[in-house]
N, CA, C and O atoms as a GROMACS GRO file, in nm:
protein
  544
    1UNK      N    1   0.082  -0.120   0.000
    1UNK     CA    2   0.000   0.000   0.000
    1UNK      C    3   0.086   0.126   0.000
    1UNK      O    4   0.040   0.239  -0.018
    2UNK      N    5   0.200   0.102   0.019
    2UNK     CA    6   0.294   0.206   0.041
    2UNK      C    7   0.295   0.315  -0.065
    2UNK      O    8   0.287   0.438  -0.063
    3UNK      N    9   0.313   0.184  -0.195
    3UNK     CA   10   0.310   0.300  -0.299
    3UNK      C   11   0.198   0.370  -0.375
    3UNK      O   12   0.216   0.422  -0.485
    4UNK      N   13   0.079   0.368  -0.308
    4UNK     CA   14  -0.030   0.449  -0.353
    4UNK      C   15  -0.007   0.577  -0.275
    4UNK      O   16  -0.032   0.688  -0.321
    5UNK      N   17   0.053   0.549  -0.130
    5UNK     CA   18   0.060   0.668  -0.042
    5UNK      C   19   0.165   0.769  -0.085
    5UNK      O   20   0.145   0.885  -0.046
    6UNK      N   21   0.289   0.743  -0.168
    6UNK     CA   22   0.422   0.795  -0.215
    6UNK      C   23   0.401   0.818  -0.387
    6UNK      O   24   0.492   0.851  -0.462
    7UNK      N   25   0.269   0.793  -0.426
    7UNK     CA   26   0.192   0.845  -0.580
    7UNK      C   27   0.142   0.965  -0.515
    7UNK      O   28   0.176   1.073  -0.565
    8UNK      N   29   0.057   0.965  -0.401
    8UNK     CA   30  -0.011   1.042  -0.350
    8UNK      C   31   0.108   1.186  -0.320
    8UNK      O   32   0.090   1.303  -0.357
    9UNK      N   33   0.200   1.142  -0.262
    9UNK     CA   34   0.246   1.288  -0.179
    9UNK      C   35   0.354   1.350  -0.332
    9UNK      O   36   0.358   1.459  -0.388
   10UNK      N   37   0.417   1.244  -0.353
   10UNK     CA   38   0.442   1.343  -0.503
   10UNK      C   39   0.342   1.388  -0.590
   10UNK      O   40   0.361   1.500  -0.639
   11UNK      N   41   0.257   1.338  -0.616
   11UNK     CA   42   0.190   1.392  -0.684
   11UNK      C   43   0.117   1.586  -0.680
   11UNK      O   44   0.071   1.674  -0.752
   12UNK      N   45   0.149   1.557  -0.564
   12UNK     CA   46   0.099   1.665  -0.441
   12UNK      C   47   0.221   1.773  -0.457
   12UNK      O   48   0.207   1.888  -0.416
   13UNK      N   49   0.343   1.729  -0.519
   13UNK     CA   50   0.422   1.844  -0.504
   13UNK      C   51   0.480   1.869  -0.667
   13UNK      O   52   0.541   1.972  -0.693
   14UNK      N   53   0.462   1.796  -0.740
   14UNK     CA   54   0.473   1.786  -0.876
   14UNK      C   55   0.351   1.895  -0.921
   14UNK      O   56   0.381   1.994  -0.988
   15UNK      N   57   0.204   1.868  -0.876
   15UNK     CA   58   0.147   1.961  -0.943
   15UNK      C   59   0.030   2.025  -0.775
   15UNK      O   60  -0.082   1.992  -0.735
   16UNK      N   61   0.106   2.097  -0.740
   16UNK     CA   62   0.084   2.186  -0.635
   16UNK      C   63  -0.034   2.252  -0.640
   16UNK      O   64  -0.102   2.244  -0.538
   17UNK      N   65  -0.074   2.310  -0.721
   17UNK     CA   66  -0.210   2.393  -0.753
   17UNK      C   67  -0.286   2.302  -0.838
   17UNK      O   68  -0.386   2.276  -0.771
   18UNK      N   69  -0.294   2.240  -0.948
   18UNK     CA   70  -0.389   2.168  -0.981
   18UNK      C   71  -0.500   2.023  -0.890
   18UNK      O   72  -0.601   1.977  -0.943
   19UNK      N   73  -0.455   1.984  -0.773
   19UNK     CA   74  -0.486   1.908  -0.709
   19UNK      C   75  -0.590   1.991  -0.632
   19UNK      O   76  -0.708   1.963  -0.652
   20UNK      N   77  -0.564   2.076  -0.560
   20UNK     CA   78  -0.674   2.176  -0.493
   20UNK      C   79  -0.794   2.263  -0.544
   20UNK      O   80  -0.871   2.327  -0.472
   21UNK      N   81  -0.796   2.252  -0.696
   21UNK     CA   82  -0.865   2.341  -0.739
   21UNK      C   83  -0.979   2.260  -0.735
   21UNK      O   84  -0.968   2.137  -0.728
   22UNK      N   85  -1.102   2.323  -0.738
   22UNK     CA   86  -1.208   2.286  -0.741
   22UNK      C   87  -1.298   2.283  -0.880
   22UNK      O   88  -1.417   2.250  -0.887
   23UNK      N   89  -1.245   2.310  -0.949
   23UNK     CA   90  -1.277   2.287  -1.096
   23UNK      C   91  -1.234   2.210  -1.181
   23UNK      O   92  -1.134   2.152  -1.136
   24UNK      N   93  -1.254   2.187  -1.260
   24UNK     CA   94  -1.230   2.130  -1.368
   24UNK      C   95  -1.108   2.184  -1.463
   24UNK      O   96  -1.144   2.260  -1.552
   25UNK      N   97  -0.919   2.145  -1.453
   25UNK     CA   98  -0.857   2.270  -1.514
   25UNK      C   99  -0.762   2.168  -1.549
   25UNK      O  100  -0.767   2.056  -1.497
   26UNK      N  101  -0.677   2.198  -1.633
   26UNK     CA  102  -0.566   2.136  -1.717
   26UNK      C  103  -0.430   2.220  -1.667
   26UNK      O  104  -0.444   2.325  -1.605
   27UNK      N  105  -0.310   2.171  -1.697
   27UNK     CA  106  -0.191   2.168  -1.725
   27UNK      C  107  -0.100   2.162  -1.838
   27UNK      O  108  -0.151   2.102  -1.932
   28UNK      N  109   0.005   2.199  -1.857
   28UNK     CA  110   0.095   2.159  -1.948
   28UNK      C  111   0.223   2.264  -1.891
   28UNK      O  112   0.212   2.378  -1.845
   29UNK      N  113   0.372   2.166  -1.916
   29UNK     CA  114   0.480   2.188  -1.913
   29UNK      C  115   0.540   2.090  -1.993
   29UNK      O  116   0.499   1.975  -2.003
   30UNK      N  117   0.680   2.155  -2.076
   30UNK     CA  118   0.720   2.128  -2.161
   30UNK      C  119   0.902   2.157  -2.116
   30UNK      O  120   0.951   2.251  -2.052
   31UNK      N  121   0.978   2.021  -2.188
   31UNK     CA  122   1.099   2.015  -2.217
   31UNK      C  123   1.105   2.049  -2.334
   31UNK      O  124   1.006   2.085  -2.398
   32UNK      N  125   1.237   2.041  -2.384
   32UNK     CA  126   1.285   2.063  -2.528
   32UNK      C  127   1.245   1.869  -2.639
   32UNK      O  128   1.266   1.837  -2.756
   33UNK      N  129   1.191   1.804  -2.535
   33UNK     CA  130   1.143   1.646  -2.583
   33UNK      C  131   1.024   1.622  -2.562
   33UNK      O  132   0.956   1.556  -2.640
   34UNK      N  133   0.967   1.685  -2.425
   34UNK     CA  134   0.867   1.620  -2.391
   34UNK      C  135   0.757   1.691  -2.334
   34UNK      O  136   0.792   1.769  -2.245
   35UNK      N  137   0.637   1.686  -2.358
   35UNK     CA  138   0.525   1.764  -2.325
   35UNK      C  139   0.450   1.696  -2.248
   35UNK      O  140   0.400   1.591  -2.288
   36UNK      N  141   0.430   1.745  -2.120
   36UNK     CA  142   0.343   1.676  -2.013
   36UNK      C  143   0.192   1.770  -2.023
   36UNK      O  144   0.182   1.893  -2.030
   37UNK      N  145   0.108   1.693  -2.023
   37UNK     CA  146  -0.020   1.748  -1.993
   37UNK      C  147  -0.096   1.675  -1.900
   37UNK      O  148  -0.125   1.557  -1.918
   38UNK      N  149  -0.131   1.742  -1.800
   38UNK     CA  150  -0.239   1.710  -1.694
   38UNK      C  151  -0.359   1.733  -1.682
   38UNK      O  152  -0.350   1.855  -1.663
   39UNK      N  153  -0.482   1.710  -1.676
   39UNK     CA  154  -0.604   1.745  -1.655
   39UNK      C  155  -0.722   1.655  -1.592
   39UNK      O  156  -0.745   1.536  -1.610
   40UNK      N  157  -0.801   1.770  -1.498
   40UNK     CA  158  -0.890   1.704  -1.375
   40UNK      C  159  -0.976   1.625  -1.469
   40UNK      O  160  -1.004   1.697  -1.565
   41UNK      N  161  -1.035   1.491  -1.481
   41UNK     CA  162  -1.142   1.447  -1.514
   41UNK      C  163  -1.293   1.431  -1.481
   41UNK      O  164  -1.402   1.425  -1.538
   42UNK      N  165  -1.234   1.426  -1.351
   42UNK     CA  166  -1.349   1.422  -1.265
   42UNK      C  167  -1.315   1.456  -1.104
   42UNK      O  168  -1.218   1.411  -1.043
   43UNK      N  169  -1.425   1.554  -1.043
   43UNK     CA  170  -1.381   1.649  -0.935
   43UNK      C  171  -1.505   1.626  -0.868
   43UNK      O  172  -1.615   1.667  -0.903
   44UNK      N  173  -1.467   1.530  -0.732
   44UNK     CA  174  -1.577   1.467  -0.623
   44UNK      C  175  -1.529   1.559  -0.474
   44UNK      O  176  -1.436   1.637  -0.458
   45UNK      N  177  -1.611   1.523  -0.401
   45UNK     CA  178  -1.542   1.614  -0.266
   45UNK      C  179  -1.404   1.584  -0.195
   45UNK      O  180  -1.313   1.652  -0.148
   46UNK      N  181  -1.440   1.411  -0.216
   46UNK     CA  182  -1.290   1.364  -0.122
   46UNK      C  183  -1.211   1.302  -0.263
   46UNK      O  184  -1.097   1.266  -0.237
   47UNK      N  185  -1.249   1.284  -0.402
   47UNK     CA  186  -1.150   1.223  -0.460
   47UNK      C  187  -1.158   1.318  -0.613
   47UNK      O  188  -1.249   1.396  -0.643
   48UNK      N  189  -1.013   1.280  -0.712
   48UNK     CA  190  -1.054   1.340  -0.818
   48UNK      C  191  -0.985   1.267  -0.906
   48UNK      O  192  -0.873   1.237  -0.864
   49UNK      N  193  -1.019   1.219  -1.039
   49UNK     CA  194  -0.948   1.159  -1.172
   49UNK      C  195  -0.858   1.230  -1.224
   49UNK      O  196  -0.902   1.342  -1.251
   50UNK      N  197  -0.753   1.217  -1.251
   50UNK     CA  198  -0.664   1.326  -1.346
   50UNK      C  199  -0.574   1.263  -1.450
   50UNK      O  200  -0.517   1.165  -1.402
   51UNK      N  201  -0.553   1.278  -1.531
   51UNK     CA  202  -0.536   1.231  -1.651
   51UNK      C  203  -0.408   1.279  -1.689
   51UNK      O  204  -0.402   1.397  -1.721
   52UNK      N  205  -0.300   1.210  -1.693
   52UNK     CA  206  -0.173   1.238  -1.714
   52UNK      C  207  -0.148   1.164  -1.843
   52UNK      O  208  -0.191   1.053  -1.874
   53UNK      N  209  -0.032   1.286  -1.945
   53UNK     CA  210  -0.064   1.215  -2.070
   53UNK      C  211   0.116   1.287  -2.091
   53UNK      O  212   0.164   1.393  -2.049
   54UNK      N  213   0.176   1.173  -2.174
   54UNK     CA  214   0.343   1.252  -2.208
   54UNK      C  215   0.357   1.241  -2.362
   54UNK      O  216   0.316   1.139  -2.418
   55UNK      N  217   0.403   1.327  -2.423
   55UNK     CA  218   0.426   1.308  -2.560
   55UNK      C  219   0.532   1.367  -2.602
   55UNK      O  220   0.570   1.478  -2.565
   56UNK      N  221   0.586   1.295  -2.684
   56UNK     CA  222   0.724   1.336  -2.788
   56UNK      C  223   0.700   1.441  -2.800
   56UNK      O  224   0.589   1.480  -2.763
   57UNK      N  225   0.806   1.545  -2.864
   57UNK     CA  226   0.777   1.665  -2.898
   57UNK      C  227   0.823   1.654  -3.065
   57UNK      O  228   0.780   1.725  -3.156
   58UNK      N  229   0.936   1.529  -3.078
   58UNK     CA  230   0.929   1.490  -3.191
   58UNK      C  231   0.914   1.331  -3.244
   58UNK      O  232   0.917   1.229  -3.176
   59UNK      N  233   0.897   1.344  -3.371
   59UNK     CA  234   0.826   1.185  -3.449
   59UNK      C  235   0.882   1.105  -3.407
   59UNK      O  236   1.004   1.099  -3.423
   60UNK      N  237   0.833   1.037  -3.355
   60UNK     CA  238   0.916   0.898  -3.356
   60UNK      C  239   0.845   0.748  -3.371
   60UNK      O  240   0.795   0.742  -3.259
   61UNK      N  241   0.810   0.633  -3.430
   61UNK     CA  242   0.712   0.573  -3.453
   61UNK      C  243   0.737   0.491  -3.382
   61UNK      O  244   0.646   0.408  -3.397
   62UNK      N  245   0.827   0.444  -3.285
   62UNK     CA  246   0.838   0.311  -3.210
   62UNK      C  247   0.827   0.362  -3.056
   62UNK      O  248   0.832   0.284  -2.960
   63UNK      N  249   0.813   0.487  -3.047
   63UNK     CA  250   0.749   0.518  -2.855
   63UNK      C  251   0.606   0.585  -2.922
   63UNK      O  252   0.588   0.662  -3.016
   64UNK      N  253   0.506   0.510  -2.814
   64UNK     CA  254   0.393   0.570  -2.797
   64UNK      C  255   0.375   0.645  -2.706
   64UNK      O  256   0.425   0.605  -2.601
   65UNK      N  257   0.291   0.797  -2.697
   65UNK     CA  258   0.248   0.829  -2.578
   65UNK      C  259   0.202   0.790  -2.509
   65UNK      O  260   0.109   0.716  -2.539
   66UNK      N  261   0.242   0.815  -2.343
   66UNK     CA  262   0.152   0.765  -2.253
   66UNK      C  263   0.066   0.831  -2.176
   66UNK      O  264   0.087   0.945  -2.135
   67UNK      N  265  -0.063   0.743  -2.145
   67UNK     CA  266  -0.164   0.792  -2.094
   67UNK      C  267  -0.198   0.732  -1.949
   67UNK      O  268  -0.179   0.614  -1.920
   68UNK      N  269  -0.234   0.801  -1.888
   68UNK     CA  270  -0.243   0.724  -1.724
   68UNK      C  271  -0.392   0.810  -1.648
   68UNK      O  272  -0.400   0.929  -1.617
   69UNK      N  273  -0.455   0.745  -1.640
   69UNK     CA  274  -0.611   0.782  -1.534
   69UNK      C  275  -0.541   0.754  -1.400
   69UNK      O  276  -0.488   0.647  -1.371
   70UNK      N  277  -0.545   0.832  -1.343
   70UNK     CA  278  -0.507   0.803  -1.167
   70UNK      C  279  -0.626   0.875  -1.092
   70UNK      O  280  -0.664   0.991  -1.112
   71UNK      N  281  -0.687   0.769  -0.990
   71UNK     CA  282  -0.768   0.842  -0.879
   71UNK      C  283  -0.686   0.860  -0.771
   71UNK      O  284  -0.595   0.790  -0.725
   72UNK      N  285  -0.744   0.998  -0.726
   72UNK     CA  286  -0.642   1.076  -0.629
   72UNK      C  287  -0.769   1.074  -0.484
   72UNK      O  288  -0.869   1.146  -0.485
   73UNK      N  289  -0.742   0.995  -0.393
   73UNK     CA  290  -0.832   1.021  -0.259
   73UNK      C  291  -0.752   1.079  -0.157
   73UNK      O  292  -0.675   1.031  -0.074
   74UNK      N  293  -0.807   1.248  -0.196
   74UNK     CA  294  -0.731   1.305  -0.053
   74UNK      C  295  -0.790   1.295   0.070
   74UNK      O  296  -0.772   1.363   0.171
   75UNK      N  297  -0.868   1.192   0.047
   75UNK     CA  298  -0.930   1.164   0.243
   75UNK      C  299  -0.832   1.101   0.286
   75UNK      O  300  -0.772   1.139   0.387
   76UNK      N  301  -0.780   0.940   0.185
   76UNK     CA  302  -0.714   0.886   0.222
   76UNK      C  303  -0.540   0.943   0.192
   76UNK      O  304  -0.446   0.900   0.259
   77UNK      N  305  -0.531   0.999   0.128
   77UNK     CA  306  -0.450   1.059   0.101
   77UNK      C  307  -0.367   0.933  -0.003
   77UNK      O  308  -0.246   0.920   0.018
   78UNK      N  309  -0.418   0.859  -0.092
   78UNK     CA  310  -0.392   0.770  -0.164
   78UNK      C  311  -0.414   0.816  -0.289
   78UNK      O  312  -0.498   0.904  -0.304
   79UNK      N  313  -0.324   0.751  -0.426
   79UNK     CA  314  -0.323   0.773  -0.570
   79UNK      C  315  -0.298   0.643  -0.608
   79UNK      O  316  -0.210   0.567  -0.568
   80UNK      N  317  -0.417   0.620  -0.718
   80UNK     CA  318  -0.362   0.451  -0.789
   80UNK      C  319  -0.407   0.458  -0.942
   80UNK      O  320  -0.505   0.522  -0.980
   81UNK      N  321  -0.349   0.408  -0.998
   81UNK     CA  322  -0.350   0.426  -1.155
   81UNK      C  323  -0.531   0.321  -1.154
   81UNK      O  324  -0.563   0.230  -1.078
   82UNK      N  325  -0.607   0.380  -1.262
   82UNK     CA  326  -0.717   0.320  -1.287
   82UNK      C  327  -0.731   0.254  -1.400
   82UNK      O  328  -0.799   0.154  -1.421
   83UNK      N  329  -0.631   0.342  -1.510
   83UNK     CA  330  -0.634   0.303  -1.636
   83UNK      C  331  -0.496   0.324  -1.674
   83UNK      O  332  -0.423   0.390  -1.600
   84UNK      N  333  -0.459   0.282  -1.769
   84UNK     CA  334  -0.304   0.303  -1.898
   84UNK      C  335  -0.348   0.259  -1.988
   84UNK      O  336  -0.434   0.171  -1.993
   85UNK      N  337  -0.259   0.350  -2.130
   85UNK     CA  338  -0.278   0.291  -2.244
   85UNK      C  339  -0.422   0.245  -2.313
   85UNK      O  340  -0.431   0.173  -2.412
   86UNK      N  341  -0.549   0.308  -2.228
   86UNK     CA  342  -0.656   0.184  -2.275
   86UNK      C  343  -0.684   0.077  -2.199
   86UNK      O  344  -0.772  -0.002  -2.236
   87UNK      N  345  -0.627   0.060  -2.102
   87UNK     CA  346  -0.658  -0.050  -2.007
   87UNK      C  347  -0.704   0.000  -1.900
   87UNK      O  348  -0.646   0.074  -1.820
   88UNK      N  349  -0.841  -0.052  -1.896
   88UNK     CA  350  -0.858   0.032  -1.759
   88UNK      C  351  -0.973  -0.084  -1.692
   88UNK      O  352  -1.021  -0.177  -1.757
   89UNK      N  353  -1.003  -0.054  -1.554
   89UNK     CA  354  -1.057  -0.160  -1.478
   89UNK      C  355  -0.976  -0.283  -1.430
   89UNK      O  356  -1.009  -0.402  -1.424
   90UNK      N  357  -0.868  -0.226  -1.401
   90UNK     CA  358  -0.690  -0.351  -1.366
   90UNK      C  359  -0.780  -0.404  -1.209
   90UNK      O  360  -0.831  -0.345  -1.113
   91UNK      N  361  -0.763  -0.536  -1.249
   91UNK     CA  362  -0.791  -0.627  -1.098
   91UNK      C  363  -0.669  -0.648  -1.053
   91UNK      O  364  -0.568  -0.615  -1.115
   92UNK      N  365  -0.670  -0.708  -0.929
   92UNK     CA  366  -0.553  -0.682  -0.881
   92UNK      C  367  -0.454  -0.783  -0.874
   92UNK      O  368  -0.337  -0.768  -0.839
   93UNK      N  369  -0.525  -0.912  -0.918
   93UNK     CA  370  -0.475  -1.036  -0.968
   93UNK      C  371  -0.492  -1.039  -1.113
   93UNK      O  372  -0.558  -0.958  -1.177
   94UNK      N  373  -0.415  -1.156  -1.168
   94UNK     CA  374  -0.434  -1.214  -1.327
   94UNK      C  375  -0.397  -1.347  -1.282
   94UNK      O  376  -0.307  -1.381  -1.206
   95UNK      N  377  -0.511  -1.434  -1.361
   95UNK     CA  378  -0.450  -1.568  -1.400
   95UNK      C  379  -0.346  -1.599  -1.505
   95UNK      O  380  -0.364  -1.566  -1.622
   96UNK      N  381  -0.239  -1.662  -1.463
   96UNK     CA  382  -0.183  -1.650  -1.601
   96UNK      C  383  -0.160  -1.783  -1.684
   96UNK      O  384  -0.143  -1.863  -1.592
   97UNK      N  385  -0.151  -1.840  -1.774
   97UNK     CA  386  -0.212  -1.718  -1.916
   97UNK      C  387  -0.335  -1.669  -1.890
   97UNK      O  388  -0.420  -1.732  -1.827
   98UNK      N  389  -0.358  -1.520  -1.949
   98UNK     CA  390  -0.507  -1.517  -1.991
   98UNK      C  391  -0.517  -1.427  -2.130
   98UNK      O  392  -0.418  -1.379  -2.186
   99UNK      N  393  -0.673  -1.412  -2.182
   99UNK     CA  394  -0.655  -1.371  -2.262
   99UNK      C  395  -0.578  -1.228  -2.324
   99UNK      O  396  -0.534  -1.211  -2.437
  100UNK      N  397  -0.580  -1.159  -2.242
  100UNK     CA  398  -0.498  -1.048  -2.278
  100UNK      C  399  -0.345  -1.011  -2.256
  100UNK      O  400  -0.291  -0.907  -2.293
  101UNK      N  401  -0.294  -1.105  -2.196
  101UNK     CA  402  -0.151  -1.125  -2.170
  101UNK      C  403  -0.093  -1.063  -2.077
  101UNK      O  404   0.026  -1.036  -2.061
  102UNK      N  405  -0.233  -1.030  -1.979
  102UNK     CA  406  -0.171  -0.960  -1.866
  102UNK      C  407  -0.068  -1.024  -1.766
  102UNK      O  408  -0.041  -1.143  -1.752
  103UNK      N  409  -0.027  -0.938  -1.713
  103UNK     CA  410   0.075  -1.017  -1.628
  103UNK      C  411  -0.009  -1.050  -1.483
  103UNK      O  412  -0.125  -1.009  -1.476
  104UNK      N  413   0.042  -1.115  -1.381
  104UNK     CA  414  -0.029  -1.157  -1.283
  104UNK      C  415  -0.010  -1.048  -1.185
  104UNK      O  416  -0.096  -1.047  -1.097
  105UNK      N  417   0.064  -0.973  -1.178
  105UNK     CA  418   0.039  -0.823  -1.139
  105UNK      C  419   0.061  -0.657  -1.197
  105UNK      O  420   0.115  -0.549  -1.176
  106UNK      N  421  -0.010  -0.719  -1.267
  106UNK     CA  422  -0.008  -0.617  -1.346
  106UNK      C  423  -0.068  -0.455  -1.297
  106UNK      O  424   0.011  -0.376  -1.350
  107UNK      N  425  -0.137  -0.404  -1.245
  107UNK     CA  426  -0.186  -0.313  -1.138
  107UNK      C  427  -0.094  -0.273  -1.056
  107UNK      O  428  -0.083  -0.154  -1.028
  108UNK      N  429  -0.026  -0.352  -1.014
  108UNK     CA  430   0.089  -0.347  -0.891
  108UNK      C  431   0.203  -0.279  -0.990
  108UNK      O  432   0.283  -0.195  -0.948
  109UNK      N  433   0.200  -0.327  -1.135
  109UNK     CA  434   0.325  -0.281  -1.190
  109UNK      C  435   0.297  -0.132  -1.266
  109UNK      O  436   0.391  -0.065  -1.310
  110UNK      N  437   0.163  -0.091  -1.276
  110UNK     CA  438   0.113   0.035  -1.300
  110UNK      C  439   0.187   0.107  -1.225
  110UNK      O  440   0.297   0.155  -1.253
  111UNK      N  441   0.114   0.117  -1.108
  111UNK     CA  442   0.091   0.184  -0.992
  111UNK      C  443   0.276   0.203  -0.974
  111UNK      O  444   0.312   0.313  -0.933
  112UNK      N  445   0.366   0.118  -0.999
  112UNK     CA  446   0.512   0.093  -0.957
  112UNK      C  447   0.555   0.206  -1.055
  112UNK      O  448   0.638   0.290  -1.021
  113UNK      N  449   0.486   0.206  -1.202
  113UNK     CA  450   0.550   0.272  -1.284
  113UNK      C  451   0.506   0.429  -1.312
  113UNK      O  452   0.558   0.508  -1.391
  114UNK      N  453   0.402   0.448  -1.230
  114UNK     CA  454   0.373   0.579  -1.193
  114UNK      C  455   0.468   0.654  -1.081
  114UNK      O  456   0.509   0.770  -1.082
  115UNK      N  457   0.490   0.554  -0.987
  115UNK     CA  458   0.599   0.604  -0.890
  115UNK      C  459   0.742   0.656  -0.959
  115UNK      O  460   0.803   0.762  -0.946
  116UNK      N  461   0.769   0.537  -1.038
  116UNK     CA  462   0.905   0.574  -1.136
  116UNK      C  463   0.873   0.686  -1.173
  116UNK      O  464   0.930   0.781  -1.118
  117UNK      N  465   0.771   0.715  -1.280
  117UNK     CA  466   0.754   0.888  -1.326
  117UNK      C  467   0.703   0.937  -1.252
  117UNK      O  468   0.647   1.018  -1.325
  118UNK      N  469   0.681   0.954  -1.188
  118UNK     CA  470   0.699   1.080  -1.073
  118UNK      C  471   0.793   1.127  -1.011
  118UNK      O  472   0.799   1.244  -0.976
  119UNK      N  473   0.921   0.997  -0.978
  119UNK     CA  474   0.985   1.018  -0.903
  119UNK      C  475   1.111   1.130  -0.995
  119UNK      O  476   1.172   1.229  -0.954
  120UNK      N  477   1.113   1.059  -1.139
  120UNK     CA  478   1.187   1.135  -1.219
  120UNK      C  479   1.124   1.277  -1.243
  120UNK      O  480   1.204   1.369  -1.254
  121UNK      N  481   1.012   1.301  -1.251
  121UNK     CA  482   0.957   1.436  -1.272
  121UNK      C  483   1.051   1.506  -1.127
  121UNK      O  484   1.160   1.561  -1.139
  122UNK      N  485   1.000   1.492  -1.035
  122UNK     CA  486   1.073   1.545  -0.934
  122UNK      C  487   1.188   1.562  -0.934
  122UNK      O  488   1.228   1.675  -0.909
  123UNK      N  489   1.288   1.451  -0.964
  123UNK     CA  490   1.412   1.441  -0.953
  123UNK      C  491   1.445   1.574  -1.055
  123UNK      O  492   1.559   1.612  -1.029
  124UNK      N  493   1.390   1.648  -1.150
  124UNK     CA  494   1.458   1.664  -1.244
  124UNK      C  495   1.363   1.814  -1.228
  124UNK      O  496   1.381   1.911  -1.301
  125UNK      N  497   1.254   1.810  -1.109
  125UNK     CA  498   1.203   1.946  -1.059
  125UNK      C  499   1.135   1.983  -1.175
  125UNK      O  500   1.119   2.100  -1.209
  126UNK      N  501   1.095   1.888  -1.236
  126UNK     CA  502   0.950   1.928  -1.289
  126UNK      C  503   0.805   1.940  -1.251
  126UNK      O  504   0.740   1.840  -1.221
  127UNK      N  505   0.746   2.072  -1.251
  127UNK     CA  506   0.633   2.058  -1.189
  127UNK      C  507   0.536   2.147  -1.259
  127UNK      O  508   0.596   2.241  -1.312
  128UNK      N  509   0.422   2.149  -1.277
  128UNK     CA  510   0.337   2.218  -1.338
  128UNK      C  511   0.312   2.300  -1.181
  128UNK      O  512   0.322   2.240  -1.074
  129UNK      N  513   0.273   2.476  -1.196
  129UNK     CA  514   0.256   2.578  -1.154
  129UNK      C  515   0.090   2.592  -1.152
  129UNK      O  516  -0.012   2.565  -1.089
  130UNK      N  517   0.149   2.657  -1.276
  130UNK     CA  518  -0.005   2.700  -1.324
  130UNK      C  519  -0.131   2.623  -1.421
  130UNK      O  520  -0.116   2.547  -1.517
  131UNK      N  521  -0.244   2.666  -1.367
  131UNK     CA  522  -0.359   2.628  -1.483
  131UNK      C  523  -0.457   2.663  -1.495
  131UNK      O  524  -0.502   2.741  -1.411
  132UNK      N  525  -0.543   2.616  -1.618
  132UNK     CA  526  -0.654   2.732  -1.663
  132UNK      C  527  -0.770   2.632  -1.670
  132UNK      O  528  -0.782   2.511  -1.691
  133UNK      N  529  -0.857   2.743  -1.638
  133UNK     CA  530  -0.956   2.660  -1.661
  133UNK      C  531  -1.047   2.555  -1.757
  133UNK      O  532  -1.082   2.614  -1.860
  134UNK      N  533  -1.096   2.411  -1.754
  134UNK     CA  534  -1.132   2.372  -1.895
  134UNK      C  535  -1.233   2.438  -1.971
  134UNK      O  536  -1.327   2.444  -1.892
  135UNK      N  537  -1.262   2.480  -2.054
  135UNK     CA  538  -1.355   2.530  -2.149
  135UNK      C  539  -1.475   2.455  -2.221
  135UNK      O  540  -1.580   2.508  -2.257
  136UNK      N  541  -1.426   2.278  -2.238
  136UNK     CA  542  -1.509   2.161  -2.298
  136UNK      C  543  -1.601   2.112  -2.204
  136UNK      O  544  -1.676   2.018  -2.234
   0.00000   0.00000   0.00000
C-alpha cells in the first residue's frame, strides 16, 4: 500500500495547484522532448481523476504516448492508476495465461511505474505551476 501513499504525496508536489482546485482545469509543461499534460477528469469532494498524458515533442514511430487515469483520494490521502494505455478496470490479480496477456500483477506494476515517473519528474524538478480553466 505504500506505494499508492508515495503516488499520493508526489503527486501533491509535482502539481501543487492543480490538485486543490475545485474545478475542472488542465496543465501543461514542456521540455525541449517532452510535453506533459495534466487534466482534472473528474472532481468529487474527497477524490478526483486526473489524466496524465506525455508526448514526444518529436516523431518517432516506435514510442507511444503515454496515458495514465489516476484516482487521487485526498481523504485517504492515496493515488492509484485506474487506467493506462486503454486499459482500464486492472484487478488486482491475473491468472496466467489469460486472454490479454496480462501479467499476474499487473496493477501493482502500473501503480510501480507511476511512482518511477513521478519520481523522475521530481528528480529533475519538474512541476506544473499553473492552470486554466477547462472550457469543454
Amino acid at each position: 500500500m505504500w506505494v499508492y501513499e508515495k503516488n499520493y504525496a508526489i503527486l501533491r508536489q509535482v502539481f501543487p495547484r492543480m490538485l486543490v482546485e475545485q474545478e475542472d482545469v488542465a496543465a501543461t509543461a514542456e521540455t525541449p522532448h517532452v510535453r506533459i499534460m495534466a487534466r482534472i477528469v473528474e472532481n468529487c469532494r474527497y477524490t478526483q481523476v486526473v489524466e496524465l498524458r506525455e508526448m514526444l515533442l518529436e516523431d518517432n514511430q516506435y514510442i507511444r504516448e503515454i496515458t495514465l487515469s489516476i484516482r487521487v483520494y485526498h481523504d485517504a490521502r492515496l493515488a492509484e492508476v485506474i487506467s493506462y494505455q486503454g486499459q482500464s478496470r486492472l484487478k488486482p490479480r491475473y491468472d496466467y495465461p489469460n486472454n490479454k496477456m496480462y501479467l499476474p500483477d499487473e496493477k501493482r506494476q502500473a501503480n510501480h511505474f507511476l511512482l518511477e515517473w513521478l519520481m523522475l519528474m521530481q528528480e529533475l524538478d519538474f512541476h506544473i505551476s499553473e492552470s486554466c480553466v477547462c472550457t469543454d
